[in-house]
C-alpha positions as CSV (number, residue, x, y, z in Angstrom):
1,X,0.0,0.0,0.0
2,X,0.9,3.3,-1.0
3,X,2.7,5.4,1.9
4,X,1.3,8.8,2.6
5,X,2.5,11.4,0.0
6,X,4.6,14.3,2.1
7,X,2.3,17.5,1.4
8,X,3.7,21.0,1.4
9,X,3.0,22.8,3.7
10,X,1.1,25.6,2.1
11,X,-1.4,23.0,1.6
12,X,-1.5,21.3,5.0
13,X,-2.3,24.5,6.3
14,X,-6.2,25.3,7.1
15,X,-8.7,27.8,5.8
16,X,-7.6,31.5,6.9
17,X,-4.5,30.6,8.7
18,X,-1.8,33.5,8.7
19,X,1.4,31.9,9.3
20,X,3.5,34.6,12.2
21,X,6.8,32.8,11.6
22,X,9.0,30.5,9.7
23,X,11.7,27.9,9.3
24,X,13.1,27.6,12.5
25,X,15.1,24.9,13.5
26,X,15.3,22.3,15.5
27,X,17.9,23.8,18.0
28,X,16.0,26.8,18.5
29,X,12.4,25.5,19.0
30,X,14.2,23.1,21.8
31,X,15.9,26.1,23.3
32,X,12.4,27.8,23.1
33,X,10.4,25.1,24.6
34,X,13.1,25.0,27.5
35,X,13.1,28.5,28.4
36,X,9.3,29.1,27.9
37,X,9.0,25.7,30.6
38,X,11.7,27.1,32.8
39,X,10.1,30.3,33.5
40,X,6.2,29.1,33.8
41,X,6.3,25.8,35.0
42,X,3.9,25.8,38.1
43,X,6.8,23.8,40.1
44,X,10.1,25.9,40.8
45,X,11.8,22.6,41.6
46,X,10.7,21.6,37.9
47,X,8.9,18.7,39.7
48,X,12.8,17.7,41.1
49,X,14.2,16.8,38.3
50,X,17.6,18.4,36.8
51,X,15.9,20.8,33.9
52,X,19.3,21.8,32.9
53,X,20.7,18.8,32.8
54,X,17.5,17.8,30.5
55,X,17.9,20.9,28.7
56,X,21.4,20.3,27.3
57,X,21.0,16.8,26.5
58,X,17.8,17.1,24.1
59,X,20.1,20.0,22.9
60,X,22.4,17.3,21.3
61,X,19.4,14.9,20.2
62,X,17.9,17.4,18.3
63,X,20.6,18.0,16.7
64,X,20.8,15.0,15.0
65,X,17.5,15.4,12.9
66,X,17.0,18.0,10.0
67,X,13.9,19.5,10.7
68,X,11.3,20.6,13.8
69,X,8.9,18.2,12.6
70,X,11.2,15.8,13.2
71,X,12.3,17.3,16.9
72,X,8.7,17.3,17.7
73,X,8.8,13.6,19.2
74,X,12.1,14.1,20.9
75,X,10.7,17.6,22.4
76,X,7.8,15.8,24.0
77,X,10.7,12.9,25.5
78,X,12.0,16.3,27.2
79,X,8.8,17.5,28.6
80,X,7.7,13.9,29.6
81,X,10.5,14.4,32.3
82,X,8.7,16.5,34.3
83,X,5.7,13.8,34.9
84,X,3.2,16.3,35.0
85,X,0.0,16.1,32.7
86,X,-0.8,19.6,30.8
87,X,2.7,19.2,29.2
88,X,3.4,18.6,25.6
89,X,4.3,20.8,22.3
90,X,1.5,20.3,19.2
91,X,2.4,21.1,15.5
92,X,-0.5,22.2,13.5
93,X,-0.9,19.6,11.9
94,X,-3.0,17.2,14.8
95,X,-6.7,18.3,15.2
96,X,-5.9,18.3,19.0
97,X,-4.0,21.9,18.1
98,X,-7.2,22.9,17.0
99,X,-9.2,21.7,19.6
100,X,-6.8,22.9,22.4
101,X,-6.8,26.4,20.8
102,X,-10.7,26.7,20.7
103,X,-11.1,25.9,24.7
104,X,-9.0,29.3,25.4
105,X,-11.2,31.1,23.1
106,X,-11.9,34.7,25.4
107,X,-9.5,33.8,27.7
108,X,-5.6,35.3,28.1
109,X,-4.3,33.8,24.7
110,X,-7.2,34.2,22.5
111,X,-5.7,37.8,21.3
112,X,-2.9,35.7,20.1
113,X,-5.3,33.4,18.3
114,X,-7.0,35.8,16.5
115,X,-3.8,37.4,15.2
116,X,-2.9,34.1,13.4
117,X,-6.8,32.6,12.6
118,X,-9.8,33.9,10.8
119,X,-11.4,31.2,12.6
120,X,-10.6,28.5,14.5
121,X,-10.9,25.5,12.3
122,X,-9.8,22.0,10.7
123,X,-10.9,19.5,8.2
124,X,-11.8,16.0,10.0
125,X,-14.3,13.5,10.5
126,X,-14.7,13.9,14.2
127,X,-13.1,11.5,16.2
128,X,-10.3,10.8,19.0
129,X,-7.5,7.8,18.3
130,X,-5.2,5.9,20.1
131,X,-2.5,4.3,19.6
132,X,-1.7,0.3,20.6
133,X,1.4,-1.4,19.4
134,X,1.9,1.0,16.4
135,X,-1.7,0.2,15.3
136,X,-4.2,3.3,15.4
137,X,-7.9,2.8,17.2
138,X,-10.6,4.8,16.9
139,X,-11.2,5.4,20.8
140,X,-14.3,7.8,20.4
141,X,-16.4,8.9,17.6
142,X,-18.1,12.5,18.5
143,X,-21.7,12.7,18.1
144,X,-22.9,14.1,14.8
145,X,-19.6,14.4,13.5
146,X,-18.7,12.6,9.5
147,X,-17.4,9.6,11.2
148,X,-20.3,9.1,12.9
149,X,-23.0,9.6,9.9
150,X,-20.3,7.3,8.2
151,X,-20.7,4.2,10.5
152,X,-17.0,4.2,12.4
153,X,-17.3,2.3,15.1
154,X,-14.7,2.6,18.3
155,X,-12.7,0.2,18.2
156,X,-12.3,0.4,14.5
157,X,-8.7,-0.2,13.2
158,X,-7.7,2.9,10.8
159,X,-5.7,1.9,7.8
160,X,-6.0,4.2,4.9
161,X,-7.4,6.8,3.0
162,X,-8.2,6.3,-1.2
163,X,-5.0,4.6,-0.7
164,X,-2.7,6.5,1.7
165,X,-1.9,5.2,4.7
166,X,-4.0,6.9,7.3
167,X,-3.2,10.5,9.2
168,X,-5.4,11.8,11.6
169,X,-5.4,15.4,10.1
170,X,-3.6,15.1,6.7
171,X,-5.9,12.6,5.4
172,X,-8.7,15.4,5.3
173,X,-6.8,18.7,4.7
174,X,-8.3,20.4,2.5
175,X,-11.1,17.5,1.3
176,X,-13.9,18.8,3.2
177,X,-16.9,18.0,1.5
178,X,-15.5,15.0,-0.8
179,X,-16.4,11.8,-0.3
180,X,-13.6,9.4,0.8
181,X,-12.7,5.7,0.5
182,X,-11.9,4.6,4.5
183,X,-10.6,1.1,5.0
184,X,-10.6,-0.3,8.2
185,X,-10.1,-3.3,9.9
186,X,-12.8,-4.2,12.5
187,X,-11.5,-8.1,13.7
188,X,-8.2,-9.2,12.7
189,X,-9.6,-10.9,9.8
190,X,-12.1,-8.7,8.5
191,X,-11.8,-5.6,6.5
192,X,-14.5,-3.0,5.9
193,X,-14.6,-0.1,3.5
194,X,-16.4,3.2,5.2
195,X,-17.3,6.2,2.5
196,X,-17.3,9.1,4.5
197,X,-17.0,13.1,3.5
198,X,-14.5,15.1,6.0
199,X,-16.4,18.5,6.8
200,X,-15.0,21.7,8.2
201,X,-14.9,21.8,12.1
202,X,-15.1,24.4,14.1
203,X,-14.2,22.9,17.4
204,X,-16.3,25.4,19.9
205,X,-19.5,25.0,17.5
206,X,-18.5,21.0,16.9
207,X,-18.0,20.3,20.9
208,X,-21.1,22.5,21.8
209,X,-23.5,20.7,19.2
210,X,-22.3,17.1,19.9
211,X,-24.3,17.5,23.6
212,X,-27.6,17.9,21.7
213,X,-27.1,15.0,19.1
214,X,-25.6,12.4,22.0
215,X,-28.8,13.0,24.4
216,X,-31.2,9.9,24.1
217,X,-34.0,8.1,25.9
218,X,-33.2,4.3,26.6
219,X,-35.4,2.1,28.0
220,X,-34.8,-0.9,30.1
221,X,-37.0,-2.6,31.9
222,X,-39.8,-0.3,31.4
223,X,-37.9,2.6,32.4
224,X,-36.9,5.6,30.3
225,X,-33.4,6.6,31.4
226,X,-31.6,9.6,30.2
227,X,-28.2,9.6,28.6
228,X,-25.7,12.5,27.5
229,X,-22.0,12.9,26.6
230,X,-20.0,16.1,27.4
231,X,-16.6,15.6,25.0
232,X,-15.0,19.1,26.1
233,X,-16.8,20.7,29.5
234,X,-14.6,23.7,28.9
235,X,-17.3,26.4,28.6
236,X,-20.1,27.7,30.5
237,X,-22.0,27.5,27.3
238,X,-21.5,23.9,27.2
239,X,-23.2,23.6,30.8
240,X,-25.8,25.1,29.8
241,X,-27.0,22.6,26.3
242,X,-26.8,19.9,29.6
243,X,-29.0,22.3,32.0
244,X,-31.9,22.7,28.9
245,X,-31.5,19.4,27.8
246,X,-32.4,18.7,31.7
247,X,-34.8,21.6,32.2
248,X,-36.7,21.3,28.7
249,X,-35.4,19.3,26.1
250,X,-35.1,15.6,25.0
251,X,-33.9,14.5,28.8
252,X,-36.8,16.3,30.8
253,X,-38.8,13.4,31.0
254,X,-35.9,10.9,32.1
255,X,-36.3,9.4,36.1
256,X,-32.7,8.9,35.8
257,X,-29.3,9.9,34.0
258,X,-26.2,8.7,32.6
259,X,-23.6,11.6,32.5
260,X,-20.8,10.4,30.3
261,X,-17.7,12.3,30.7
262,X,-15.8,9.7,29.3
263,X,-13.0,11.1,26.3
264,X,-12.5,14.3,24.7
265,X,-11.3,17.5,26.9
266,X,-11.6,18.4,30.5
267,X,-12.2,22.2,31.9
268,X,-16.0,21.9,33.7
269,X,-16.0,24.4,36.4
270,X,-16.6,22.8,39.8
271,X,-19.4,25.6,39.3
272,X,-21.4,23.6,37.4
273,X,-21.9,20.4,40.1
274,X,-24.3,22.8,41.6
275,X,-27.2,21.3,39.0
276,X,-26.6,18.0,41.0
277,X,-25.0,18.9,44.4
278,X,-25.6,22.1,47.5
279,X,-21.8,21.4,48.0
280,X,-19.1,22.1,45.7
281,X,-15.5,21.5,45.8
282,X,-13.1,23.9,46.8
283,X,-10.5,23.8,44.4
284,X,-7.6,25.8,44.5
285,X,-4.9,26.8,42.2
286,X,-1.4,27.2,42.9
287,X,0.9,28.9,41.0
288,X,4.5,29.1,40.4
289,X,4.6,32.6,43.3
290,X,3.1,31.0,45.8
291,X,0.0,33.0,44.7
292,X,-3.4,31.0,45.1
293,X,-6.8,31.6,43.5
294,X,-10.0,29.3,44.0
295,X,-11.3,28.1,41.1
296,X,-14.7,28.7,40.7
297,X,-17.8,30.5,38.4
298,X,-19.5,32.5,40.8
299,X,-22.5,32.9,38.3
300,X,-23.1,29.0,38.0
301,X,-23.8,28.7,41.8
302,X,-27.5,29.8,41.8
303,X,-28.6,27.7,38.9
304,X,-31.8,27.9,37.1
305,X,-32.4,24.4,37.3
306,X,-31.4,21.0,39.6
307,X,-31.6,17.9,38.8
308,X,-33.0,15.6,41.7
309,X,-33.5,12.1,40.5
310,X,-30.9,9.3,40.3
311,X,-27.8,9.9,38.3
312,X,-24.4,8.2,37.8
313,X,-21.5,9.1,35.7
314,X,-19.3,7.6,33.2
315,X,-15.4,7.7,33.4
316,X,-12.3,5.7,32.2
317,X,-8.7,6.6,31.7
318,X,-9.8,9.4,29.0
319,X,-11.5,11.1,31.8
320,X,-9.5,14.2,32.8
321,X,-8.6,17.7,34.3
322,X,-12.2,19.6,35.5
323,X,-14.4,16.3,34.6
324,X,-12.4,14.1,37.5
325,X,-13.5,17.2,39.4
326,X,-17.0,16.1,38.6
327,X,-15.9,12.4,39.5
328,X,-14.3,13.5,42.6
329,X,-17.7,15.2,43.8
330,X,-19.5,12.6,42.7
331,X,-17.9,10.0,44.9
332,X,-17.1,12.2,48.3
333,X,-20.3,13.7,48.2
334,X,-22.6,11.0,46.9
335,X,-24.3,12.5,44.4
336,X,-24.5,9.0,42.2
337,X,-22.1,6.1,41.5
338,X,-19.2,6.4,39.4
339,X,-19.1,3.6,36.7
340,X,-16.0,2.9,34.8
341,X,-12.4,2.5,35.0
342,X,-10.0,5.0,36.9
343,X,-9.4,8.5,35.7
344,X,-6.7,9.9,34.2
345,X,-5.3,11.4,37.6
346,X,-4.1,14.3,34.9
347,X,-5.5,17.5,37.4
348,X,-3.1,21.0,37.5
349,X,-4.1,24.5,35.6
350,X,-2.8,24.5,32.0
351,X,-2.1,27.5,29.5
352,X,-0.8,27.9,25.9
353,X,2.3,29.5,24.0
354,X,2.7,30.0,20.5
355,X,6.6,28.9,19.8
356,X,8.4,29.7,16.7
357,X,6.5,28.2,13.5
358,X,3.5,28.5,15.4
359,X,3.9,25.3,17.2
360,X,2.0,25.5,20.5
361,X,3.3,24.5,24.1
362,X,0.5,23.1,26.5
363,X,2.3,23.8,29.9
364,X,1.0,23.1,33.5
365,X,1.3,26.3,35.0
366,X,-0.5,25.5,38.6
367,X,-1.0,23.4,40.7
368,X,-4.1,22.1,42.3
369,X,-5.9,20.6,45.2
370,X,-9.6,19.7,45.7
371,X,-10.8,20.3,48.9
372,X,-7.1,19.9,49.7
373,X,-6.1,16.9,47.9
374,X,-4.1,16.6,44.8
375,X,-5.5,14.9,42.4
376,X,-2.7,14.9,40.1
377,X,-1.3,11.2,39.7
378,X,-4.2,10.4,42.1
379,X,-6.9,9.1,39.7
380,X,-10.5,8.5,41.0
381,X,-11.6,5.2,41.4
382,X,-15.0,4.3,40.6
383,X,-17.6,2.8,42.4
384,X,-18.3,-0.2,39.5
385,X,-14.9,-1.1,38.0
386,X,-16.0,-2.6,34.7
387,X,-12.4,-3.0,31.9
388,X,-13.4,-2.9,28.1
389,X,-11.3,-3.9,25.4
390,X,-10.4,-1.2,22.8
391,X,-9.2,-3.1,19.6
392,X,-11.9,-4.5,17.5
393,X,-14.7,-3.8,19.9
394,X,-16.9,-2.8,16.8
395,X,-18.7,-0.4,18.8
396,X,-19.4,-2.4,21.8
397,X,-20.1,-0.4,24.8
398,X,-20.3,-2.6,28.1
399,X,-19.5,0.0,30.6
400,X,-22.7,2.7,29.1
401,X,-24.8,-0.7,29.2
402,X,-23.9,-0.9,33.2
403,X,-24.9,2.4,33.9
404,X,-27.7,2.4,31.8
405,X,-29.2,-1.0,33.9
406,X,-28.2,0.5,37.0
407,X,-29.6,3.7,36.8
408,X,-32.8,1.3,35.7
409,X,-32.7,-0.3,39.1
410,X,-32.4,3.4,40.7
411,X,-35.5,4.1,39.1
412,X,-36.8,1.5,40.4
413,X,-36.2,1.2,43.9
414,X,-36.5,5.4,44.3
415,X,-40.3,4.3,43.4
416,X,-40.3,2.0,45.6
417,X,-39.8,4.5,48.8
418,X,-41.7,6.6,47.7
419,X,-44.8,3.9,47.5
420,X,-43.7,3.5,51.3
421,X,-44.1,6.8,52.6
């Protein structure tokens, strides 16, 4: 099979991008990346390893490859030394950069942004990947996205493109609105052929309408339960597509609800636990300084609308940042079960720089602690431990199938005290 053609990069570039800067090399964007971490870094210890030490010896590394493309990986072996989550350089090519770039949209850096974008967007097919053993997965398929209307199925093996070797974001630059040939392998003997037509995604709009078109009614057992999935909790506008789905859409009629914070991005307020919970956490942010700040959306804590009936929440390892917030709550306060496998444990403040080419360096930049713990390296443990297999799965979704039968038996049993009283 034909390898993936290398594109220029005037044409890997998308709609109304204005490059800032060019051609640096690999040397520099190290020594960049260092100095930027250095300085902002929420530990002054650099976490106690030797950053200097670190510093000089990617310095030589990098040296040994032509181009910052090719320093990328070995930038990211230099970050990884600091073991904290938050941490990593993008390029622009990786729909990731796009989606990272759209959750600080008004905040600190999204002057910067606009200096470089028209808008914020990408050519894709809407899903999340991961990587086993060299071989790519689909690990989440985002609710009316291409890849969805086109019938990829987690657990889908992605192997090319009309004939190039699959790329999460090259394979769609610039072919938004053509139909595709997809091949995928979905058992290790049987290969399926997906037509599917990229589309232009604007992450903010894309993340906001996928809410809506996850929510559903299932019923088991005679009972209607609700479900929803949150893929990026990073705005207060996403809160509220869950509060009127709640309050007076498609889920108002539910006597119980699956919250599935499961993949995607992180960022929900601890603000917004207040449509399930009086109590919120106090979480605090540390920085670098010594300064502290509590992080927490003042506006969000006299909501329009609670929810009272039975709930539980989806998690796994994809779960992280604010959502293991939301798991945290969940489990100290007891607002519902937690179904799933262990969170990320991946829970500290996180920022953006542009570097030179206009790669961008995620950085941790504080610390924090929820109701005084750390959280960071500590995943949360849920209350139903239930493992699924990734590769070849074809779709298969055991854990939502737990919650959806337990929240069923909530349903069940909350009418049953309330026969009693």
């Amino acid at each position: 099979m034909k390898k993936l053609l290398i594109l220029t990069l005037a044409f890997l570039l998308p709609p109304g991008f204005v490059p800032m800067e060019r051609e640096t090399t690999p040397l520099a964007l190290t020594q960049q990346v260092w100095k930027q971490t250095a300085s902002s870094f929420y530990s002054s210890t650099m976490n106690g390893v030797d950053w200097p030490a670190i510093g000089k010896s990617y310095e030589e590394k990098v040296q040994t490859v032509p181009t910052a493309a090719e320093a990328l990986p070995l930038i990211n072996q230099m970050l990884a030394k600091l073991n904290s989550s938050h941490t990593r350089l993008l390029a622009n090519d990786d729909p990731a950069y796009y989606q990272l770039l759209d959750i600080f949209r008004g905040r600190s850096l999204w002057p910067s942004i606009k200096k470089r974008f028209k808008e914020v967007s990408y050519s894709g097919i809407g899903i999340f990947t991961k990587n086993i053993d060299g071989r790519l997965f689909v690990s989440g398929v985002i609710d009316g996205g291409p890849a969805q209307k086109g019938g990829l199925l987690v657990g889908d093996e992605l192997l090319h493109v009309d004939g190039f070797d699959f790329h999460p974001y090259e394979s769609f630059a610039h072919k938004a609105g053509k139909e595709l040939t997809l091949h995928v392998r979905s058992s290790k003997d049987k290969l399926r052929t997906i037509y599917i037509t990229p589309e232009i995604i604007k992450p903010y709009e894309f993340f906001k309408a996928s809410i809506f078109k996850s929510a559903r009614l299932v019923e088991i057992d005679g009972q209607e339960v609700g479900y929803v999935r949150i893929w990026c909790y990073a705005h207060s506008e996403y809160h509220q597509e869950l509060v009127n789905l709640l309050s007076k859409g498609l889920l108002r009629q539910a006597k119980a609800l699956v919250l599935d914070l499961r993949g995607g991005w992180g960022g929900a307020d601890p603000a917004f636990l207040s449509l399930f919970s009086k109590r919120i956490p106090n979480v605090q942010l540390k920085f670098r300084n010594g300064k502290k700040r509590r992080l927490l959306n003042k506006e969000q804590l006299s909501p329009e609308f609670t929810w009272s009936r039975p709930v539980c929440l989806l998690v796994d390892e994809t779960t992280r940042s604010g959502k293991e917030v939301f798991a945290y709550a969940f489990k100290e306060y007891g607002i519902g079960p937690v179904v799933g496998t262990p969170t990320a444990g991946a829970v500290v403040g996180g920022t953006a720089y542009f570097m030179k080419d206009d790669y961008l360096l995620y950085l941790a930049i504080a610390d924090l602690t929820c109701d005084g713990k750390r959280l960071e390296g500590n995943p949360i443990q849920p209350d139903v431990l239930l493992h699924h297999t990734l590769p070849y799965s074809a779709g298969a979704d055991p854990q939502l199938e737990c919650a959806v039968a337990l929240m069923a038996r909530s349903i069940v049993s909350t009418k049953k005290k309330r026969s009693k009283k």
